[in-house]
TORKOL-4160 file (C-alpha; in steps of 0.2 Angstrom, whole numbers, padded with zeros to 4 digits, m for minus):
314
<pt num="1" X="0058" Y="0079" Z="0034"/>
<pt num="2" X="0043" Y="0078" Z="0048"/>
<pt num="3" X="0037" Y="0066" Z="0057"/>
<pt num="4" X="0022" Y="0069" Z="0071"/>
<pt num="5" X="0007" Y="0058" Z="0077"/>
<pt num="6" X="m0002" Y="0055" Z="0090"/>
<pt num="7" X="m0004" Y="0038" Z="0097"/>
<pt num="8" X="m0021" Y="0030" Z="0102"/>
<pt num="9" X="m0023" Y="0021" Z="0121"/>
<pt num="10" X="m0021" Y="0005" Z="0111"/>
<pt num="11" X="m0008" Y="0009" Z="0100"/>
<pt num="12" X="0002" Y="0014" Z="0117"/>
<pt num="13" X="m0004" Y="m0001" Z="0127"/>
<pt num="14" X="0001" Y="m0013" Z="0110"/>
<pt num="15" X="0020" Y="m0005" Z="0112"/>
<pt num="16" X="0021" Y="m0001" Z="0128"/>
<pt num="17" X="0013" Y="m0018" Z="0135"/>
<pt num="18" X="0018" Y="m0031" Z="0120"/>
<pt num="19" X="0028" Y="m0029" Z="0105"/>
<pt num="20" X="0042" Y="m0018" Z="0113"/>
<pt num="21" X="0045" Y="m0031" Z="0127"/>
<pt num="22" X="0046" Y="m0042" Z="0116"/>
<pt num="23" X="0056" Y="m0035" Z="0103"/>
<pt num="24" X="0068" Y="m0029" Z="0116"/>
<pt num="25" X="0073" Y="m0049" Z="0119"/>
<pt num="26" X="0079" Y="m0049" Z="0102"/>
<pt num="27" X="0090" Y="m0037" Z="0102"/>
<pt num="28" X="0095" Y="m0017" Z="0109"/>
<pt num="29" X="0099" Y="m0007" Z="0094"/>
<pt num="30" X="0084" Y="m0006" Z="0079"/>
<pt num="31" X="0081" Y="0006" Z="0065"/>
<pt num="32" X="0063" Y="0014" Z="0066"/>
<pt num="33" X="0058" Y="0017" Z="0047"/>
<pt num="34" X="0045" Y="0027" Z="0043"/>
<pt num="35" X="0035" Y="0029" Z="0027"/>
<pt num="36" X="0017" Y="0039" Z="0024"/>
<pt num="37" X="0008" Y="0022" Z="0029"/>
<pt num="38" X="0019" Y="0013" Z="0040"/>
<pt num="39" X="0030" Y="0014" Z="0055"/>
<pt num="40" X="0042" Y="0000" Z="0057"/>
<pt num="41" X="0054" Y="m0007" Z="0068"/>
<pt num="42" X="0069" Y="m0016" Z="0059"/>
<pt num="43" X="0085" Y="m0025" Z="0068"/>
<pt num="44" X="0098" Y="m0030" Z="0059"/>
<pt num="45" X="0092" Y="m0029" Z="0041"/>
<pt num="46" X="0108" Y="m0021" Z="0035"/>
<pt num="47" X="0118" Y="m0035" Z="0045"/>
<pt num="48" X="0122" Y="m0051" Z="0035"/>
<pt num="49" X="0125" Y="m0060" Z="0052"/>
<pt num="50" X="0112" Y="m0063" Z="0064"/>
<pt num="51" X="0092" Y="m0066" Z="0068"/>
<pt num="52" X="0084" Y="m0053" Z="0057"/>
<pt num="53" X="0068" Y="m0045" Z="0064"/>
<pt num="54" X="0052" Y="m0032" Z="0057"/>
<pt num="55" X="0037" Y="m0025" Z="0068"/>
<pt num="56" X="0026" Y="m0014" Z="0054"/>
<pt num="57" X="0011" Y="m0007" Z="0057"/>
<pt num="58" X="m0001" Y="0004" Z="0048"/>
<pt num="59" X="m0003" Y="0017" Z="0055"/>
<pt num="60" X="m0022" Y="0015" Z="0059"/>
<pt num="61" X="m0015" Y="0001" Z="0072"/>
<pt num="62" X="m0005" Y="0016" Z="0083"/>
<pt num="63" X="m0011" Y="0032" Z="0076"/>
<pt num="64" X="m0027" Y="0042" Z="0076"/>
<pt num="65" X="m0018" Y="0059" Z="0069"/>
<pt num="66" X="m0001" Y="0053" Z="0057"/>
<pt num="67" X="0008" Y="0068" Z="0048"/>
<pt num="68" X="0023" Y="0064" Z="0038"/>
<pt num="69" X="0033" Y="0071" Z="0023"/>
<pt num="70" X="0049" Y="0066" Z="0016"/>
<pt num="71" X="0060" Y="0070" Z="0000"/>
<pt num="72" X="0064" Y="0052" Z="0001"/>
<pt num="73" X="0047" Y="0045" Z="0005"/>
<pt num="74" X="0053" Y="0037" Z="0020"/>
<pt num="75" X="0064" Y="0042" Z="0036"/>
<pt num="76" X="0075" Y="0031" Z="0047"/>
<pt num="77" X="0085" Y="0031" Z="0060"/>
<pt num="78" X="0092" Y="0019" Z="0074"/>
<pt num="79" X="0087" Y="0016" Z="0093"/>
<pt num="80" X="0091" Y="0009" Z="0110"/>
<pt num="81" X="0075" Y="0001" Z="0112"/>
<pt num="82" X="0078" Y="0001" Z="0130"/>
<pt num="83" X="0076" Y="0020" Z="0129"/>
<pt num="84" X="0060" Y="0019" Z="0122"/>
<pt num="85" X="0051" Y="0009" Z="0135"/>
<pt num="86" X="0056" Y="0019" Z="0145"/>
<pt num="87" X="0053" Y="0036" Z="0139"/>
<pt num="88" X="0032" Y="0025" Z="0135"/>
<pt num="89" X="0033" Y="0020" Z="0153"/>
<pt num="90" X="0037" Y="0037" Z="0159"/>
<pt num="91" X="0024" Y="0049" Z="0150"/>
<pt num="92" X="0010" Y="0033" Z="0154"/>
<pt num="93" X="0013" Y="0033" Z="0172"/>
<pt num="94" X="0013" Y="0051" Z="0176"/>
<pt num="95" X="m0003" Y="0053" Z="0165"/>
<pt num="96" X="m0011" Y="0041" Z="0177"/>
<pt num="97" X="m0027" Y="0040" Z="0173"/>
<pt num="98" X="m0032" Y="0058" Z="0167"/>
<pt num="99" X="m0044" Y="0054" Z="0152"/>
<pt num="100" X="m0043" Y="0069" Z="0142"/>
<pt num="101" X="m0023" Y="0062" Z="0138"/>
<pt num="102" X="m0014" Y="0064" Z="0122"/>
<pt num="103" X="0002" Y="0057" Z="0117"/>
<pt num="104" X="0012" Y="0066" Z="0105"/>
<pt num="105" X="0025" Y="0057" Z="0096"/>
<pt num="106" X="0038" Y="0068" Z="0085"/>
<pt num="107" X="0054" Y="0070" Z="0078"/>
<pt num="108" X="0061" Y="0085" Z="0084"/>
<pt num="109" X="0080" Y="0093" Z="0084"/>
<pt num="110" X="0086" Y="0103" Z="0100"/>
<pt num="111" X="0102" Y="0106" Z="0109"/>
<pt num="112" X="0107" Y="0094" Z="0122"/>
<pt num="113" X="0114" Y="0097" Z="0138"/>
<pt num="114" X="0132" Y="0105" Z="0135"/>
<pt num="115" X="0132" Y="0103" Z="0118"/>
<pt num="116" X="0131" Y="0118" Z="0105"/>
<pt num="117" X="0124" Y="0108" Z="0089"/>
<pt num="118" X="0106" Y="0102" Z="0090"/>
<pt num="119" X="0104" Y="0083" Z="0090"/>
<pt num="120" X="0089" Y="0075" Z="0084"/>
<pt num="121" X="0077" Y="0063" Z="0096"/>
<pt num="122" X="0061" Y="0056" Z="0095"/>
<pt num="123" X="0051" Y="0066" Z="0108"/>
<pt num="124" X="0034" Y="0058" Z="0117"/>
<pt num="125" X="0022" Y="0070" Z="0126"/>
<pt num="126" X="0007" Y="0071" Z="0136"/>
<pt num="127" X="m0005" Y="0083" Z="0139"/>
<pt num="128" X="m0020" Y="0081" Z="0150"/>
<pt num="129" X="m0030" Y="0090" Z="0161"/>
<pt num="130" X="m0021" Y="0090" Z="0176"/>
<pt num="131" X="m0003" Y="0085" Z="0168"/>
<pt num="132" X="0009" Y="0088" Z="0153"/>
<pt num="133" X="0025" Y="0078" Z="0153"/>
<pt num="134" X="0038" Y="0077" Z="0138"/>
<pt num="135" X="0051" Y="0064" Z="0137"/>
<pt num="136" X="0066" Y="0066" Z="0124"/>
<pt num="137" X="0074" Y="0050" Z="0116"/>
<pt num="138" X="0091" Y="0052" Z="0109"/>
<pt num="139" X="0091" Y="0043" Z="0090"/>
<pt num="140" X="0104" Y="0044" Z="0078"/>
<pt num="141" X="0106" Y="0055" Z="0063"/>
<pt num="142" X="0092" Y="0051" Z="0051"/>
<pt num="143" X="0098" Y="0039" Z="0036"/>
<pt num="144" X="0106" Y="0046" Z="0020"/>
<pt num="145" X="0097" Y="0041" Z="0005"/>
<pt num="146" X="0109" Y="0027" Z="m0001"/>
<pt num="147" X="0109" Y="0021" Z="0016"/>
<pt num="148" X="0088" Y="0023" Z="0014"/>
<pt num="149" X="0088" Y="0014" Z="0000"/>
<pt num="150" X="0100" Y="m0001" Z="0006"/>
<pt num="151" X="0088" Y="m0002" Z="0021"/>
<pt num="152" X="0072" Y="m0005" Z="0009"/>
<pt num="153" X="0081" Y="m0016" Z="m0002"/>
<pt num="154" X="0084" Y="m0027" Z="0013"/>
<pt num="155" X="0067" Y="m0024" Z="0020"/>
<pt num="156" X="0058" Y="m0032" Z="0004"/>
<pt num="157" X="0070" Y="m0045" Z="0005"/>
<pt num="158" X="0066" Y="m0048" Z="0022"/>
<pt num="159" X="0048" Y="m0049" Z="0017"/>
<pt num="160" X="0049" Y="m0065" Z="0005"/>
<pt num="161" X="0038" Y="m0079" Z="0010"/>
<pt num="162" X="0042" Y="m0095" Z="0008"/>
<pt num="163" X="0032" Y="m0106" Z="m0002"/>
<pt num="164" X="0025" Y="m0118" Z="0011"/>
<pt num="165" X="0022" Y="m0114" Z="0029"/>
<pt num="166" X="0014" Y="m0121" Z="0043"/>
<pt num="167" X="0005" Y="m0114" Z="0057"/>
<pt num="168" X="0007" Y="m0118" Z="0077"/>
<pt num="169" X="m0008" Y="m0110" Z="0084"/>
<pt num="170" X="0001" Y="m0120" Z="0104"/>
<pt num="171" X="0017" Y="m0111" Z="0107"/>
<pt num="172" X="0018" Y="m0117" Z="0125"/>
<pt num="173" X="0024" Y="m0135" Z="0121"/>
<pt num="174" X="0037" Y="m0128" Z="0108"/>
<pt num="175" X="0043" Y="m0115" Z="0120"/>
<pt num="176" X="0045" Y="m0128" Z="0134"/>
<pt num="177" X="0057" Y="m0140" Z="0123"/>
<pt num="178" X="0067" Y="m0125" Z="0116"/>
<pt num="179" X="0071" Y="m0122" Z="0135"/>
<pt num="180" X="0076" Y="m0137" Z="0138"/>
<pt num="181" X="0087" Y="m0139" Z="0121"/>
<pt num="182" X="0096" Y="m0122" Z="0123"/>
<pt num="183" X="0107" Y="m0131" Z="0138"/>
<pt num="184" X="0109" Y="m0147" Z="0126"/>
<pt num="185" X="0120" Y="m0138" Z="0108"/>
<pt num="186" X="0122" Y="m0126" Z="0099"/>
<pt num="187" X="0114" Y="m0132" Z="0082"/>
<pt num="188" X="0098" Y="m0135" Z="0078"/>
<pt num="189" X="0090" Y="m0146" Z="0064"/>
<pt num="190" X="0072" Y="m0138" Z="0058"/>
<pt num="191" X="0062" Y="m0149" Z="0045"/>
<pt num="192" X="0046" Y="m0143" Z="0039"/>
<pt num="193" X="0034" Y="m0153" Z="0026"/>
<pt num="194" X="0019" Y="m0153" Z="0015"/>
<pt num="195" X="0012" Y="m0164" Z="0024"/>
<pt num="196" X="0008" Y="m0151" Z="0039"/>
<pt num="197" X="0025" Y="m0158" Z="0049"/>
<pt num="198" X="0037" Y="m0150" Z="0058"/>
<pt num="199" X="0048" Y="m0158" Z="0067"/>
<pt num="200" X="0065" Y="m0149" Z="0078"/>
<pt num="201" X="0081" Y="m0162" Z="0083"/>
<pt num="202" X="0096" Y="m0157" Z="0092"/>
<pt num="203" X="0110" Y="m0169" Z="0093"/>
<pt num="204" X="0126" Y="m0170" Z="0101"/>
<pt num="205" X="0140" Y="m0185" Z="0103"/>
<pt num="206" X="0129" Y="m0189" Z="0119"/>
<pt num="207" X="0111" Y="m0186" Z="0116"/>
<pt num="208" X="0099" Y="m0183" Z="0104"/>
<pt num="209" X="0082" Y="m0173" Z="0110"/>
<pt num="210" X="0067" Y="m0171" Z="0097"/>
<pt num="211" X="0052" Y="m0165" Z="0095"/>
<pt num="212" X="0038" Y="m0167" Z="0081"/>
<pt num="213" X="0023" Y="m0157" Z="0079"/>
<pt num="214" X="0011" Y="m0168" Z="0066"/>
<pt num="215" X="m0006" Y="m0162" Z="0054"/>
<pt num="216" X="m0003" Y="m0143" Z="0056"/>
<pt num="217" X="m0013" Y="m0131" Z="0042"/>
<pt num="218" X="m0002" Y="m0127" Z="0028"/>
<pt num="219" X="m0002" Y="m0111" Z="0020"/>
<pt num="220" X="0004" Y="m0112" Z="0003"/>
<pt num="221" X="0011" Y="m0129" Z="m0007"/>
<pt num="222" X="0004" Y="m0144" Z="m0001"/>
<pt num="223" X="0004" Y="m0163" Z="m0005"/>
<pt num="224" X="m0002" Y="m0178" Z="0004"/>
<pt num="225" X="0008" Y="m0190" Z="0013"/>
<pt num="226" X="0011" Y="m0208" Z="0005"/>
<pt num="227" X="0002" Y="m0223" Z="0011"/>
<pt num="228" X="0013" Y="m0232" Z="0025"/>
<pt num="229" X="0024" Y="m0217" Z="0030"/>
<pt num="230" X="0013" Y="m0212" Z="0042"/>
<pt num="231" X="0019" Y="m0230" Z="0053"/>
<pt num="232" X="0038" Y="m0222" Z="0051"/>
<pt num="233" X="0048" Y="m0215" Z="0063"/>
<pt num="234" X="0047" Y="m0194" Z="0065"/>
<pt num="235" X="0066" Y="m0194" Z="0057"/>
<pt num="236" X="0064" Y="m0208" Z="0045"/>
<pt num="237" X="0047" Y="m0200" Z="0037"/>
<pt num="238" X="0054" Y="m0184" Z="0036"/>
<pt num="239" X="0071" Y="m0192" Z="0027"/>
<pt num="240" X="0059" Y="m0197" Z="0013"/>
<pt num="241" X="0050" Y="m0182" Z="0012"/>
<pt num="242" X="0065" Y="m0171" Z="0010"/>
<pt num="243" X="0071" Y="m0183" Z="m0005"/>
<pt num="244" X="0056" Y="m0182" Z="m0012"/>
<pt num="245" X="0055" Y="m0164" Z="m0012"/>
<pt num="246" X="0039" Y="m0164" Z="m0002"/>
<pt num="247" X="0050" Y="m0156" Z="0014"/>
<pt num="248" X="0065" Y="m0145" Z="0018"/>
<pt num="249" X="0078" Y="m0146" Z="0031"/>
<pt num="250" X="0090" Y="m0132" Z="0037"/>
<pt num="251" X="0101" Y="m0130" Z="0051"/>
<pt num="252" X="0101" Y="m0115" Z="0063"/>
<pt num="253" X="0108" Y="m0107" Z="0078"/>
<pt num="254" X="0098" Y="m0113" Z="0093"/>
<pt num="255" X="0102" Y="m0096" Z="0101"/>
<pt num="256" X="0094" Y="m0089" Z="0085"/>
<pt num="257" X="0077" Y="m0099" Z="0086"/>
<pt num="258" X="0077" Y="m0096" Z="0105"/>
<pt num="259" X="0077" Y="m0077" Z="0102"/>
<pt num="260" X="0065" Y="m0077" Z="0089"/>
<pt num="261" X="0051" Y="m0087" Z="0101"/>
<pt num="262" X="0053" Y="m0073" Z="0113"/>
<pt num="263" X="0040" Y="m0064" Z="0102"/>
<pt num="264" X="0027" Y="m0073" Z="0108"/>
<pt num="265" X="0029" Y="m0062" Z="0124"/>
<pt num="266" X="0019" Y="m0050" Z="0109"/>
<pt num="267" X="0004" Y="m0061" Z="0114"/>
<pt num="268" X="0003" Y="m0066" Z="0094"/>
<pt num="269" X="m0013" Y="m0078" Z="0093"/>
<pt num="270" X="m0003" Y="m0091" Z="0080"/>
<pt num="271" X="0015" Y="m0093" Z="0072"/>
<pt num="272" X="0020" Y="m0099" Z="0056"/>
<pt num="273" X="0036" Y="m0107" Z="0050"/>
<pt num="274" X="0046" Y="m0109" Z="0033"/>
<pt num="275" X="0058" Y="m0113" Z="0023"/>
<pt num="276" X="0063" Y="m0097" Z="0010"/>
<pt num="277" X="0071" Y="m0101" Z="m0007"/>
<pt num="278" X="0077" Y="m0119" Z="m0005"/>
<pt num="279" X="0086" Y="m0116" Z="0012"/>
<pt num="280" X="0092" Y="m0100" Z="0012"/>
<pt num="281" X="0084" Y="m0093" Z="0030"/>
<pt num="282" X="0071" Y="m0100" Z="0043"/>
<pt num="283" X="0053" Y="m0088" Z="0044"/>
<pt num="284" X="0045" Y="m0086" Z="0058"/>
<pt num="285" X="0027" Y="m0075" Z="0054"/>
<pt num="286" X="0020" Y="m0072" Z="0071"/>
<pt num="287" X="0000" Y="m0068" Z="0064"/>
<pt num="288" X="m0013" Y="m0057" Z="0078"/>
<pt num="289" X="m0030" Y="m0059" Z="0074"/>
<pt num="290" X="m0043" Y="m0045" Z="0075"/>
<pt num="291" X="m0053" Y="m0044" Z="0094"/>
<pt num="292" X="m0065" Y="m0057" Z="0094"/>
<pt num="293" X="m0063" Y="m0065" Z="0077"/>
<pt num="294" X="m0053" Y="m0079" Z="0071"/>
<pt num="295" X="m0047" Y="m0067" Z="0057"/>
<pt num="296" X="m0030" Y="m0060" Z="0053"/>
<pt num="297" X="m0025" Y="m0043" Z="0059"/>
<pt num="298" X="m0018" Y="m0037" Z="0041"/>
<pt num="299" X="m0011" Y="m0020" Z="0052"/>
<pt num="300" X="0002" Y="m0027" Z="0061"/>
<pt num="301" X="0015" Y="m0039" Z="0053"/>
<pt num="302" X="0028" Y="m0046" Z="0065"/>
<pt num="303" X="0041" Y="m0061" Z="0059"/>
<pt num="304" X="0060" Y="m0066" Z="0061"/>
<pt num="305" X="0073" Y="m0072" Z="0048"/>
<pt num="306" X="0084" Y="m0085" Z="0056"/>
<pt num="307" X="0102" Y="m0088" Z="0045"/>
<pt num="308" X="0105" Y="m0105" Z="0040"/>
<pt num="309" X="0121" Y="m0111" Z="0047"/>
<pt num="310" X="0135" Y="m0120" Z="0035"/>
<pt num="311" X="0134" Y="m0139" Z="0038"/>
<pt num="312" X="0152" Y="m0143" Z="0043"/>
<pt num="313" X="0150" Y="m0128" Z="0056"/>
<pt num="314" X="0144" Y="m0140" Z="0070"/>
């Protein structure tokens, strides 16, 4: 198996600046999978517990030169993700500014310090006029086939969509009451509609804190609100939607919902939410557009899948 590319100036500021910071507040350890058109990064896919997360990008978005090959037409292999940025942060700042940079990024195996087997690691180097740096990361030993294929069968899992969503294009007022709820319990109550409703409540034995967000686009199946609903209450129109199948409610951990908003430090231009397969998990799609457009960025795919917690459990 080989892996070698080298990475653009944008595809090292998109890692270096946004989607690894980001992805580093969901969790330490991921699995980088790599296939002829994609690199991904994948945390706690083979985990049944958990927020699960993917960052996939062609490899257009990083790359300018991609060379793969693969027996099992993908490689993987887990991470510190800490490592990473610090190995990105390392061969950028002693670069500096030197415009004739490349940054080489390759699997490689070699012998570690004291060590007498050669260990593999994903090596980054530069090589500019004035400079060459190279900085080794230590990964783990590359997947085995069955484990491969248990990886992509949770991967396309993963990549169910539910059949209605919503878009929140202002994260600023949802992020500002998840900061406040996270202090208040530990469950949260999500319930999205057709109607374009979304509506988040936390309640404990001595205080309930909600927090509706009303007319959103919908992506997917739609239906229009009944005359008079629109007078309710927040929790008494979405009751009635929920029994008449125009919404979903789920219960998740607030820790879980909280981790997965920290992708918006990614600077994603919009977030969506669902509801997959009747209640099963919470999706949050976090969409970039293309430079100057109002048009989604089909090369980079960023979302979370938050587990639904048992009922009785809070």
């Amino acid at each position: 198996m080989k892996f070698k590319g080298f990475l653009t100036d944008n595809g090292v500021y998109l890692l270096e600046k946004r989607i690894l910071h980001a992805l580093e507040k969901t969790g330490k350890i991921w699995h980088i999978y790599i296939t002829e058109t994609h690199l991904s990064f994948l945390h706690n896919l083979l985990n049944g517990d958990g927020i699960q997360s993917v960052a996939q990008f062609r490899k257009q978005a990083l790359f300018d030169e991609y060379r793969f090959s693969s027996q099992n037409d993908a490689i993987a292999f887990s991470i510190d993700l800490s490592l990473l940025q610090r190995a990105l942060r390392s061969i950028i700042a002693t670069a500096g500014t030197d415009d004739g940079n490349k940054y080489e990024m390759k699997l490689v195996k070699k012998l570690a310090p004291h060590s007498h087997q050669a260990l593999p690691f994903l090596t980054f180097e530069t090589q500019g006029y004035k400079s060459a740096v190279i900085q080794d990361v230590p990964i783990s030993k590359p997947l085995s086939r069955p484990d491969l294929l248990e990886l992509q069968t949770a991967l396309q899992t993963a990549q169910v969509i539910p059949t209605c969503l919503v878009q929140l294009s202002d994260m600023n007022q949802l992020q500002s009451f998840v900061d406040r709820m996270k202090h208040v319990g530990d469950a949260l109550n999500v319930s999205i509609s057709k109607y374009g409703d979304l509506h988040l409540q936390i309640s404990t034995t001595l205080i309930t804190l909600g927090a509706e967000f009303r007319k959103l686009l919908v992506l997917g199946e739609k239906a229009d609100m009944p005359v008079g609903d629109g007078d309710s209450t927040a929790q008494t129109r979405m009751q009635r939607a929920v029994l008449r199948g125009d919404a979903t409610s789920v219960q998740v951990s607030v820790k879980h919902f909280f981790k997965s908003l920290q992708c918006h430090l990614a600077k994603p231009d919009c977030a969506y939410f669902g509801i997959v397969n009747q209640g099963s998990c919470l999706t949050v799609i976090f969409d970039f557009f293309i430079p100057g457009t109002r048009l989604r960025d089909n090369a980079i795919s960023l979302y979370c899948r938050l587990p639904v917690l048992d009922p009785g459990s809070s």
